[in-house]
C-alpha positions in Angstrom: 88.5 200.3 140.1 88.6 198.8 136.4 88.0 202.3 135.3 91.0 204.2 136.5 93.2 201.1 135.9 92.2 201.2 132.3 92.2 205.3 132.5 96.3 204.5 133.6 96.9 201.8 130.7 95.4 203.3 128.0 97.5 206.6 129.2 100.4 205.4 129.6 102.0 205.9 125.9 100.9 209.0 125.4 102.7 211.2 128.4 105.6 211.9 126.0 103.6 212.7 122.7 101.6 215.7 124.3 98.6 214.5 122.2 95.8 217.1 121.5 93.4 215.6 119.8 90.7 212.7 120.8 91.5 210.6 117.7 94.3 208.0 118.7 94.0 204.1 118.6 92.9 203.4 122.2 95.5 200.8 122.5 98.9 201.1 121.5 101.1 198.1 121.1 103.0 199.1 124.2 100.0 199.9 126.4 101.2 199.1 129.6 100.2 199.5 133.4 102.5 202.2 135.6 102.4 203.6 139.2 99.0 204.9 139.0 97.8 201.3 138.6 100.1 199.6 141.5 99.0 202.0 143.9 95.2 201.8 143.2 95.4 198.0 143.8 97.5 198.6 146.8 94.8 201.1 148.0 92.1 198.6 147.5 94.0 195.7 149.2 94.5 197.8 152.3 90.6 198.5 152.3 90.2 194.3 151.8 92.7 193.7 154.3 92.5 195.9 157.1 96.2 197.2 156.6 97.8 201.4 156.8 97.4 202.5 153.9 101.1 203.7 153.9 102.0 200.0 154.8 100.2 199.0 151.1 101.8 201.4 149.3 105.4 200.5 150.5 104.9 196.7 150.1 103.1 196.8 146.5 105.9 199.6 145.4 108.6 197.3 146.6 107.2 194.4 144.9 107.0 196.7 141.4 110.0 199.1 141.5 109.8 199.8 137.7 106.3 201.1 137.7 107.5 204.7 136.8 106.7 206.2 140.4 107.6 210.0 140.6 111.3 211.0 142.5 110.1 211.5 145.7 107.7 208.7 146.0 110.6 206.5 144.5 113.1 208.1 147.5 110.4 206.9 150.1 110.3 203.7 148.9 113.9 203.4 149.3 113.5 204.6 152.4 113.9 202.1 155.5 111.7 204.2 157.8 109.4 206.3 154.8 108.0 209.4 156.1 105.5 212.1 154.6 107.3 214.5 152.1 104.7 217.5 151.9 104.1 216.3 148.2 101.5 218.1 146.4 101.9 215.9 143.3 98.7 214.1 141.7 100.2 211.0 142.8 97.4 211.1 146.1 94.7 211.9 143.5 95.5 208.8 141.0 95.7 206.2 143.5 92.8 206.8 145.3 89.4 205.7 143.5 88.7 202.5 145.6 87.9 204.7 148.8 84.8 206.4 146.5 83.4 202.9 146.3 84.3 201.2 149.6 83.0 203.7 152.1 79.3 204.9 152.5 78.9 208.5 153.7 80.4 212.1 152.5 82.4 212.6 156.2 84.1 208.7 156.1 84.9 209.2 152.1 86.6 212.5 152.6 88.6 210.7 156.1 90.1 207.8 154.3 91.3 210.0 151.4 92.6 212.1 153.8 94.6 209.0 155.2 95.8 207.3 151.7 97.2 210.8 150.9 98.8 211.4 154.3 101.2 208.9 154.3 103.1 210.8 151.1 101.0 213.3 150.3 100.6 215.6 153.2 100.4 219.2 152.1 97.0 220.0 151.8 97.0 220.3 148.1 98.0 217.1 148.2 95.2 216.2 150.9 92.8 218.2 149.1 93.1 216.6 145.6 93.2 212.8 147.0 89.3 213.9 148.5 88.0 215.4 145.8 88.9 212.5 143.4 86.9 209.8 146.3 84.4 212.1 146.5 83.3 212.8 143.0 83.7 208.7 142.4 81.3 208.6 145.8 79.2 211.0 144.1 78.7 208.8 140.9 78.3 206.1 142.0 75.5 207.4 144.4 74.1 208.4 141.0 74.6 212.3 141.6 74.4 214.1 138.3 76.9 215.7 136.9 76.0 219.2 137.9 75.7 218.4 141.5 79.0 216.7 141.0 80.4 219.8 139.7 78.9 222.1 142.3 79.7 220.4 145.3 83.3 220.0 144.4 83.9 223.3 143.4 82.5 224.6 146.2 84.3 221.9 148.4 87.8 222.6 147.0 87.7 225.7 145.0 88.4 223.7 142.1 87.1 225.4 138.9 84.9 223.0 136.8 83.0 225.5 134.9 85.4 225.1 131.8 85.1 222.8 129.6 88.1 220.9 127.9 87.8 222.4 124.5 89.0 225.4 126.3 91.7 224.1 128.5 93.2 222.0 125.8 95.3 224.5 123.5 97.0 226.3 126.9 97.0 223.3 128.7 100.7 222.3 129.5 102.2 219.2 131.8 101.2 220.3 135.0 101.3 216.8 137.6 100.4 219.2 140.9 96.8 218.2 142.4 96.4 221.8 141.8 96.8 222.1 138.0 96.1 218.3 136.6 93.1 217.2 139.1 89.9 219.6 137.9 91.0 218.8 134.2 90.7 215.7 135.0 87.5 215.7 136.7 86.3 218.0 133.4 87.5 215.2 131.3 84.6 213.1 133.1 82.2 215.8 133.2 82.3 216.8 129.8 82.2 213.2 128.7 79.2 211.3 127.1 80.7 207.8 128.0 83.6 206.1 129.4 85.8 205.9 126.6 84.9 209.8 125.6 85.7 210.4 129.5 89.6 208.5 128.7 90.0 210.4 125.5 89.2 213.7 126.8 91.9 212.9 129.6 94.5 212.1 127.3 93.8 215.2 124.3 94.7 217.5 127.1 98.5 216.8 126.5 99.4 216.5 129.7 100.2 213.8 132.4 98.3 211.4 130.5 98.2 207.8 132.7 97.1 209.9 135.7 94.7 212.4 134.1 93.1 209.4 132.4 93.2 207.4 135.6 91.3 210.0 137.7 89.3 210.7 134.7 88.3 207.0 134.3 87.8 206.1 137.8 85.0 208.6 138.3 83.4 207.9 134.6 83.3 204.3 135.7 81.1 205.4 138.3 79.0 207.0 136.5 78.6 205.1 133.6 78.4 202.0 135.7 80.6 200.0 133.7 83.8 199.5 131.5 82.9 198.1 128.2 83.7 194.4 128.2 86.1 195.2 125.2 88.2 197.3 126.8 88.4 195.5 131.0 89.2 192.4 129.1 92.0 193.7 127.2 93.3 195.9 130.2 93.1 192.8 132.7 95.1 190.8 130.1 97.6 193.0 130.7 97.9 192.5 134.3 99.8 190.7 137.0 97.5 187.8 138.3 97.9 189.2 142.3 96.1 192.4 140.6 93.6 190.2 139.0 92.8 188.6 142.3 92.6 191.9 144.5 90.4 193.9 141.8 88.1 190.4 141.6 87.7 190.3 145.3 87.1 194.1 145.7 84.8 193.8 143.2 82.6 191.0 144.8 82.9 193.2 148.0 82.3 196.5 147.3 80.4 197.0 143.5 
């Protein structure tokens, strides 16, 4: 979970610049972590700890209220009863990399990420880009290659993955839907040749860069097998020590 942490930190300064290009110091001075990162440890503590999903997301937002979480999921943490909004937003898709690594089959990957994005997430867009970021990071991490990736989640979720990112880039706008931000960032990763390539394509895309980065990270970590020590010891430096512990234990679990 390192790698969509890091995808989220290194991300994070860029959103407003609407970078296009790959050729950006990886960290900025005010590199910092945001929702995408709260909720990913929240997801993997409810996996650790038995708990709803829904249950994680509301205590671990609570505890970090300036994380930069979208409106609506902001108005359900407010709420004293939260309910599912029908959000299609990427914010079921960036949270969600722990489930690829915790659970062992196709059906019970696709079920949980159907549960973490329930909770807020419930349109199927919404539904539908939460799977197909757990399954791709199943798929690495089963050591798939990168065209069966590709073809079983374009077939799976009608995503198109046949471009590449050198021809999304110029057109590409802000988009934070599942819809219009999740295959980019699954591109990002496929086009990559290693995990910092698979963060820097992410972010040159100028759009919702923590998240795109995040999901794009998540999966190259996968793949790739590691985060270079260089970059997970500068990321975790920047985290809260209860993050620390619940990445540490997941860790000793699950990778």
């Amino acid at each position: 979970m390192i790698g969509a942490i890091a995808g989220n930190v290194i991300g994070s300064v860029r959103e407003s610049s609407r970078i296009k290009s790959t050729t950006f110091p990886l960290f900025h001075p005010r590199c910092h972590f945001t929702a995408d990162t709260v909720l990913t440890v929240a997801t993997a503590w409810a996996i650790l700890t038995d708990t709803p999903y829904g249950m994680a997301y509301y205590r671990f937002g609570r505890r970090y209220p300036h994380a930069r979480y979208g409106p609506s999921f902001f108005e359900w943490l407010k709420s004293g009863r939260p309910r599912p909004y029908g959000s299609w937003g990427n914010g079921s898709a960036m949270r969600v990399s722990p489930i690829g690594w915790a659970f062992h089959t196709r059906g019970d990957v696709l079920r949980e990420a159907e549960r973490s994005a329930a909770y807020t997430h419930d349109h199927p867009e919404g539904i539908k880009g939460a799977q197909a970021t757990a399954l791709a990071v199943f798929l690495a991490r089963s050591k798939a290659s990168k065209e069966d990736i590709r073809d079983e989640l374009s077939e799976l979720f009608d995503y198109d993955l046949r471009r590449s990112i050198d021809q999304i880039r110029d057109g590409y706008q802000w988009d934070m839907t599942c819809r219009g931000s999740v295959p980019e960032a699954i591109i990002a990763f496929l086009d990559s040749t290693d995990f910092e390539d698979a963060i820097r394509l992410a972010v040159s895309l100028g759009g919702d860069a923590d998240t795109q980065a995040a999901i794009a990270g998540g999966i190259a970590h996968a793949f790739y097998r590691q985060v270079p020590a260089l970059i997970a010891v500068k990321v975790r430096s920047l985290l809260p020590a209860e993050f620390i512990d619940v990445i540490d234990r997941f860790d000793d679990r699950f990778l």
